[in-house]
N, C-alpha and C positions, 0 to 999 in steps of 0.2 A: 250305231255308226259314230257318236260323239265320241265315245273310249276310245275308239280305233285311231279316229280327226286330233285325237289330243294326244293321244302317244306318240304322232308322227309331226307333232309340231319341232322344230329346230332354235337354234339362233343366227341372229344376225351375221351376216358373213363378214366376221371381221376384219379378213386379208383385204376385202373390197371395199369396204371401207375405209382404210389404211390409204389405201392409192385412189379414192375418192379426195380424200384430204388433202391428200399431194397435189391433185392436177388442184383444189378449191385455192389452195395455198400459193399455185404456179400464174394463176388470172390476173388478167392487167386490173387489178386494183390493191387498196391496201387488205394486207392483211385480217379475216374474218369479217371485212364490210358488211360481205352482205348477212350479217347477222344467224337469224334464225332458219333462214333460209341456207344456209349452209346444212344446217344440222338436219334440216329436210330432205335436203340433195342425196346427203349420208345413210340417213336413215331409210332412204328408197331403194340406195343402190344396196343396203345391207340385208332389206329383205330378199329383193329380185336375185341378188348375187352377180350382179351387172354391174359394172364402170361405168355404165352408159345408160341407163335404163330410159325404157320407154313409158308414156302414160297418153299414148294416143288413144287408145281406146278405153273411154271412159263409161261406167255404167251404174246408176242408181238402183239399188232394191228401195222396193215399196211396201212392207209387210202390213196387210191391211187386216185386220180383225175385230169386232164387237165386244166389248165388257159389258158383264152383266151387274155390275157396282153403278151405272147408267142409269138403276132404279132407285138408286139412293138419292137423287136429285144433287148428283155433283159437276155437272157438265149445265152449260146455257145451250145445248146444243141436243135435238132429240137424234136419239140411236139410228137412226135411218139415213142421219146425214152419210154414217161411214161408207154405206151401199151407196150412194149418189156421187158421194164424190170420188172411190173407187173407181165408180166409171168413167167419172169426168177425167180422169188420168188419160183414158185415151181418146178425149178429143180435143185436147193442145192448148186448152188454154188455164190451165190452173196452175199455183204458181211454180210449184217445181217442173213444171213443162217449160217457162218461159227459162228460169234458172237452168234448166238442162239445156237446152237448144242453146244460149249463151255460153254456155261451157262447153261446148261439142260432145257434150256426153248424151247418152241413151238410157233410156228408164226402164226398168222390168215392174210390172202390178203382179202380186204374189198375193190372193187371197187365201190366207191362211185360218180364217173364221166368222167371216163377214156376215151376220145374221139376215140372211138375205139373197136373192139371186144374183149376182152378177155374173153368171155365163157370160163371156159374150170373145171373141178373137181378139188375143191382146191380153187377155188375164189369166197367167197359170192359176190353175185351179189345185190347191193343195189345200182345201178344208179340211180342219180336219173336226169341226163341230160349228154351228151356226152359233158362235159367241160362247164367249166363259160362263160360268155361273157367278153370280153375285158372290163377292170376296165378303158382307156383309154379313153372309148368313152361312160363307162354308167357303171351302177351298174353290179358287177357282178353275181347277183341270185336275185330272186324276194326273200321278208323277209321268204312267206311259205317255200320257196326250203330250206333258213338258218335255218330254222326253222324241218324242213325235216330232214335237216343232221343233226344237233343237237340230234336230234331222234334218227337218227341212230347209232349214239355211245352209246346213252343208251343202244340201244337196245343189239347191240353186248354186252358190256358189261356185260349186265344181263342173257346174253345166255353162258356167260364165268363161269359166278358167278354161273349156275346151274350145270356147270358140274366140280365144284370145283374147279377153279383155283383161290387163291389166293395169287399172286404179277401178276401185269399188269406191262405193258409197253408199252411205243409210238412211232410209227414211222409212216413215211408216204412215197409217190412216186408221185413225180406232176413238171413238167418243169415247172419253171416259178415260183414257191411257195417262190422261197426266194421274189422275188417281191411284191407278197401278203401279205406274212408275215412281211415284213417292213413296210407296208402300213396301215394295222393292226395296228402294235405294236406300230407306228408310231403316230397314233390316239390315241391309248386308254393310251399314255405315256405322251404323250403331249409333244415330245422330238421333236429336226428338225430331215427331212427325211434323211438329209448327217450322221447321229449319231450313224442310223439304219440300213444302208444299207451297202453290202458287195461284193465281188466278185463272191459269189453264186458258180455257177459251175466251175469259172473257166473264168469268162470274161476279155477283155481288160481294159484298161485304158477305150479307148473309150465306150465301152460297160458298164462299170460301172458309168460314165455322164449322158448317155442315159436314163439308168434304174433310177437314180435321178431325172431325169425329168419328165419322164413318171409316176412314181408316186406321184407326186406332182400335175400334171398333174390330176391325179386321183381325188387325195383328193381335189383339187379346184372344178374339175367338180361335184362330186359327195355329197360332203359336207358330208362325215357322222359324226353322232352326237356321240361325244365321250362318251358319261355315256350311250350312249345304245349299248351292245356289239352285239349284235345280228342287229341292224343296221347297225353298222362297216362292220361286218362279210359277210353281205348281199351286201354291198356297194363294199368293194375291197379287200373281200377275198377270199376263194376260199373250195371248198369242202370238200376238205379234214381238213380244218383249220376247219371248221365247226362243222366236224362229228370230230376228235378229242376232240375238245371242246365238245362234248356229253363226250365221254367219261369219260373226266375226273369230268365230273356232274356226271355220273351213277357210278365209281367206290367211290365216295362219298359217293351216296345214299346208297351202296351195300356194302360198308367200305370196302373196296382191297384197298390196299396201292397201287398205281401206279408213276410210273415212270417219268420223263420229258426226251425225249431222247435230242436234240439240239434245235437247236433257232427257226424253225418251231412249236415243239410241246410247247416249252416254248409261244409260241406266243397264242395256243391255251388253255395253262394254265391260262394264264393272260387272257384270255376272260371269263372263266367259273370262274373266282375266282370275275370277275368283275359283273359276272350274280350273284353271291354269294359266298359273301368274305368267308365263313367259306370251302369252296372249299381247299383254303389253307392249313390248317391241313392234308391235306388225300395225298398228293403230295408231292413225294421226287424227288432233280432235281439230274441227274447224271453229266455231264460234263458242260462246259464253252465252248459254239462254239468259233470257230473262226471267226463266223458273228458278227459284233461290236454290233449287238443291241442286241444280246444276253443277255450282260452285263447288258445290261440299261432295260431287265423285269427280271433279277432276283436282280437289286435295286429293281425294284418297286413290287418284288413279296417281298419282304427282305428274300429271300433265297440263301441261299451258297451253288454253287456244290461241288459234291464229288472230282473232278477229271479237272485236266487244261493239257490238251493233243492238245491243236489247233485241234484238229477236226473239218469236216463239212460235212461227208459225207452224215447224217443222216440216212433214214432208220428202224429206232430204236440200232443202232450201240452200241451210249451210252448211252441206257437205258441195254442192252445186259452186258457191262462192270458193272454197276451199280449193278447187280444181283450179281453178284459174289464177289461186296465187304457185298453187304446184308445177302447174304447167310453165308458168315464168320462171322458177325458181331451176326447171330442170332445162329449160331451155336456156339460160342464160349460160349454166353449168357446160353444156353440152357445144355452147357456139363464140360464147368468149372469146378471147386473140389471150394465148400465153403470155409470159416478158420474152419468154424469145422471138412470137411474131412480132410486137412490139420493137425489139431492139431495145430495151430497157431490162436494167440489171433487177432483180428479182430484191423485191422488199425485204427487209429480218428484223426482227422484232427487236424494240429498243429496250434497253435499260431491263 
């Protein structure tokens, strides 16, 4: 399904954007004010291929799955949180519940590998393995399983996209995933693992050496080949990084502007943009974690976030904040007074 999602990805519509620019340029204020916020207006109506786009309907994926690098003691958090708080998604008060409900958007919980039960109404069920195997002593998924999850994000996606939702967002639920995701970002950056790595949950001093080693540790034993993201991904990352990275293939394919919540989903942006760079255009990043490798894929994505709040809770938290400066950004676009409502001659740039 991902060869099919990526051959049918396009570009931005340019003609609409062109006349995006013009009515940006035509608004009772001075020329380009409102700054960044412009080029977001632009960059929405170029995916949707709308002058006018909508982003009423907003919806967070939750990719939630288990690592099994969790036995290397690089998490302050034991492996059973993932299943607990999995569940806690649906009962309203964790914090991309309160972030969602604030932003008028809706959350989907996608167990993609949760070492664990979580049956329960309310949680698509896409296992597709009760957790990876430990990146420490072997590949964590066979290439099909990467290959699986990658699927799987399309797939949600394309089941979002039928019932009209257009703006997405990222988050995910997995112990151990800041591990993964350095190990990842780590490869497909070409950066050292100490550049990439961070205190995650909340580790020691000690626990933060550990987790350096242990992934390095990975990447020696495991060798993945950095120009094939889907071998990376196979090798030492983790499910939910996977099925993410569908995602942001399928919201491509399906042109939905989607989100990057923090340096997890940034990790699995930079995977799907590396499966197909034109991935890039369809993807707005919302904050700057406070995981240091953060930094170092939205160099290599050459994308600027909206927002530097030291966050890391993830979740889709700051993809959740992200909406609401969207949401302004398009509504201003959208309800403006022209210079000719105004009665005021139309600004031109000096000099």
């Amino acid at each position: 399904m991902f060869k099919k999602a990526i051959e049918s990805i396009g570009s931005l519509d340019e003609n609409v954007m062109k006349m995006a620019q013009k009515r940006l340029d035509n608004l009772t204020k001075p020329l380009g004010s409102l700054g960044r916020l412009e080029d977001l207006v632009k960059k929405i109506s170029g995916i949707t291929g709308e002058l006018f786009p909508l982003v009423d309907k907003k919806t967070i994926v939750i990719m939630c799955g288990d690592n099994g690098v969790v036995e290397e003691g690089v998490s302050s958090c034991p492996k059973d949180v993932t299943a607990i708080v999995t569940r806690n998604f649906l009962k309203g008060f964790t914090g991309i519940n309160i972030f969602a409900k604030h932003a008028g958007a809706d959350i989907v919980v996608v167990d993609v590998g949760v070492d664990g039960d979580v049956e329960c109404e309310g949680i698509l069920n896409r296992k597709i393995r009760k957790g990876t195997w430990n990146i420490a002593k072997g590949p964590a998924m066979t290439r099909g399983e990467a290959i699986k999850a990658i699927d799987t994000g399309i797939s949600v996606v394309g089941d979002l996209k039928n019932k009209g939702i257009n703006l997405l967002g990222t988050g995910e639920m997995g112990i151990g995933n800041t591990t993964t995701s350095s190990a990842v970002s780590a490869v497909l950056t070409n950066n050292k693992v100490e550049d990439m790595v961070g205190f995650g949950s909340g580790i020691s001093r000690k626990g933060y050496d550990n987790k350096i080693i242990v992934i390095k540790k990975a990447i020696e034993l495991n060798k993945p080949n950095d120009i094939d993201a889907v071998d990376v991904l196979s090798k030492v990352g983790g499910f939910d990084l996977a099925a993410l990275t569908g995602c942001f293939i399928g919201a491509s394919a399906y042109r939905i502007p989607i989100v990057i919540d923090g340096f997890i989903s940034a990790t699995a942006a930079l995977a799907a943009v590396r499966l197909e760079p034109k991935v890039k255009e369809f993807i707005i990043p919302s904050h700057s974690s406070a995981e240091p490798g953060s930094k170092k894929i939205m160099k290599a994505l050459k994308l600027e976030p909206m927002l530097n709040l030291d966050m890391r809770l993830g979740e889709g938290t700051g993809a959740a904040l992200a909406f609401s400066i969207i949401d302004c950004a398009i509504c201003a676009y959208t309800n403006m007074g022209t210079f000719e409502d105004a009665s005021i001659k139309q600004y031109k740039p000096q000099g």
